[in-house]
N, C-alpha and C positions, 0 to 999 in steps of 0.2 A: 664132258667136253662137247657134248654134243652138244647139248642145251645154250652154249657157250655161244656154237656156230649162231644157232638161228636166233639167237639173241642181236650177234653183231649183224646179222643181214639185215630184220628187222627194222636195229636201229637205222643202217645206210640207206634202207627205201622210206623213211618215214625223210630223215635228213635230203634227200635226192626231192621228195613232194612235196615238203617245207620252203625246198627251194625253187622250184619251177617258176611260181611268180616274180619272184627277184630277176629269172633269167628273162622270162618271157616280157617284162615291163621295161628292161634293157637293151631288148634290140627294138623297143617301140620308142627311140628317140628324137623328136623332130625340134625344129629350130627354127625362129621367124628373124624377119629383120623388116622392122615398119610392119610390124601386123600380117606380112606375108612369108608363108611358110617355105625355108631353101629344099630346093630339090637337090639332091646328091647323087649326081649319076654314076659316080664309081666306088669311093671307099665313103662308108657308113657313120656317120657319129656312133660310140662305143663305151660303156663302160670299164676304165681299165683300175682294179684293187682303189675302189670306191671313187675315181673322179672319172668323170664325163670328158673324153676325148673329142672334138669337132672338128674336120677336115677344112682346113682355112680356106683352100680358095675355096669352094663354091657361098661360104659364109661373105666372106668379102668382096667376090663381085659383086655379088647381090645388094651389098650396098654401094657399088659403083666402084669399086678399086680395079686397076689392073693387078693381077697375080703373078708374077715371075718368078723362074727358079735358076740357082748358081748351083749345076750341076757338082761343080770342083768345089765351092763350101760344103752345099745340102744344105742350103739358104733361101729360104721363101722371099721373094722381095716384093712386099705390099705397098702399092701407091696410088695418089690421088695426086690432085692440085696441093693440098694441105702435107700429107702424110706420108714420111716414107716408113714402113716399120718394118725389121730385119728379123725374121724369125728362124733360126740355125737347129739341124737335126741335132738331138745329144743333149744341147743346152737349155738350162733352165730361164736364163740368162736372152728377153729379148729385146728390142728396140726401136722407140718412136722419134725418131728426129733428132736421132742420137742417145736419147736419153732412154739409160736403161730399168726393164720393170725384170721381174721376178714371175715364173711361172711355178704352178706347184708342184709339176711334174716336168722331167726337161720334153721340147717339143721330141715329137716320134715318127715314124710311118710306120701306119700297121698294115699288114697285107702288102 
């Protein structure tokens, strides 16, 4: 039984230092837009069960958008002269000028 233990601990610290690069190369995510990398002054681009979550606004001002929020949806409302795009907390389900695309994971807030 004993043997049993230090076998399974073994195994958990080798699996824990297997993993450390996958952790620590996940919170090194940066993002450019035209060559220039977005700074993110509050919540983080993030790894979430293998896709890549990005905090919209500070990605879409950066390319010129204003960023609005519909507190009573939980609706991002992105726009320019061209584009208005609706991005809703929960839904996978978002929206350029009406017309609807498919996201992999439904939008989120994390933190």
């Amino acid at each position: 039984m004993r043997l049993t233990k230090k076998i399974t601990v073994l195994l958990v610290f080798v699996a824990v230092l297997l993993a450390a690069p996958i952790i620590i190369f996940a919170n090194d995510i940066r993002v450019s837009v035209d060559g220039e990398f977005v700074n993110f002054p509050d919540a983080q681009p993030t790894i979430v069960d293998i896709r890549t979550l990005v905090p919209v606004r500070a990605v879409f001002e950066k390319a010129g958008f204003y960023v609005g929020w519909d507190e009573d949806t939980k609706t991002a409302i992105i726009t320019n002269e061209t584009y208005t795009i609706l991005i809703t907390i929960g839904n996978a389900t978002f929206y350029t000028n009406g017309i609807s695309h498919l996201l992999d994971v439904p939008a989120q807030i994390i933190g």
